[in-house]
N, C-alpha and C positions, 0 to 999 in steps of 0.2 A: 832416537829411532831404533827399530829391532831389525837386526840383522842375522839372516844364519846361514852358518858357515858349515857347506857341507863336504865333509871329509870324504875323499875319493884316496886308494890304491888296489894294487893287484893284493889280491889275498895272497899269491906265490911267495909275494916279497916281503908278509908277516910270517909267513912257513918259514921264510928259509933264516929268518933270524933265530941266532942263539938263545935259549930260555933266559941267558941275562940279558940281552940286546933287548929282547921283547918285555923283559920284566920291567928292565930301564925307561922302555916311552912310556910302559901303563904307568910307571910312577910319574915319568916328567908329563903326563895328560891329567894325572890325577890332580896333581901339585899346579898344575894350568887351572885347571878348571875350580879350582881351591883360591886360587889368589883373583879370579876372574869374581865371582861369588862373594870375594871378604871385601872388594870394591863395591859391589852392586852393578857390578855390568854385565855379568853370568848372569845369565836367566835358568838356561837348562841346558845338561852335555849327556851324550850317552855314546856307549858305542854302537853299534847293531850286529848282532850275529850274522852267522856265514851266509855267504850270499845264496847257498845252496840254500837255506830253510825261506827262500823268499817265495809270494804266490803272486802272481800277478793277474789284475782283472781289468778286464775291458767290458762293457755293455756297450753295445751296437743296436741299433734298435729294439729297445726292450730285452735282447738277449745279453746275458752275462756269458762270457769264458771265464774259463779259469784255466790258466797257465802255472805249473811250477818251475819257479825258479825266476832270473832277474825280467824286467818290465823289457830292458832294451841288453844287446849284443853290445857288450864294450872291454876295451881291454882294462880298465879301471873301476873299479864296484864303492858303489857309495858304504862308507863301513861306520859313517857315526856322523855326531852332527854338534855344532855349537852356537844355542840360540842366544846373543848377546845383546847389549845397547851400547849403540853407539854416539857420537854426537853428528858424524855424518861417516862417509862412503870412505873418506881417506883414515879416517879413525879404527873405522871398520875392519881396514884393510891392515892397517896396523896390528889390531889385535889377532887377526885371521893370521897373520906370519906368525906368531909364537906359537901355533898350535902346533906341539908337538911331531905330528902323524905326517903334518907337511913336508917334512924331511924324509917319506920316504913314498909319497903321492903329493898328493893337490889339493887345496879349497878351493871352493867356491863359494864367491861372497854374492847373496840376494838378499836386498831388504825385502823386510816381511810389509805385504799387503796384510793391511789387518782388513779385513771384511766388517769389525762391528768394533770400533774403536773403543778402548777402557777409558 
């Protein structure tokens, strides 16, 4: 089953790391998502940029807004994601602890509804 693990922290708390501190998780995320992929339980990982270049849209009856910036007000901004396979919900959760970024925010583990099954 697919599960993705969505990477939540304060952007403050990637600033205020050290250029090694921060160099260190991009390696130990990269080096995750490398050994997650040479198994075949990596599907796909990325980060996502600043929360600032985000747009946010709603349509309400036929009308579209357009917002810049994040969807919802929160102290923790989703910054990447890690789409995996699991064999269920605790397995999931296992690999969702190794993700690097976890150690200085939060995952969150949802299996994927697939709408049109492969």
């Amino acid at each position: 089953m697919k599960y993705l693990c969505l990477v939540y922290h304060e952007e403050g708390s990637l600033e205020a790391l050290t250029q090694a501190e921060y160099d260190a998780l991009v390696d130990d995320a990269l080096a995750y998502k490398a050994e997650l992929e040479s198994t075949g339980r990596g599907l796909s990982a990325n980060a996502l940029q600043s929360v600032k270049t985000a747009t946010s849209i709603r349509v309400r009856h036929g009308s579209v807004s357009i917002t810049d910036g994040p969807f919802v007000e929160t102290k923790e901004q989703l910054g990447g994601y890690y789409l995996i396979e699991a064999t269920d919900l605790n397995d999931a959760i296992r690999l969702a602890s190794k993700i690097p970024s976890a150690r200085i925010g939060g995952v969150e583990v949802r299996p994927v509804n697939e709408l049109r099954p492969e």
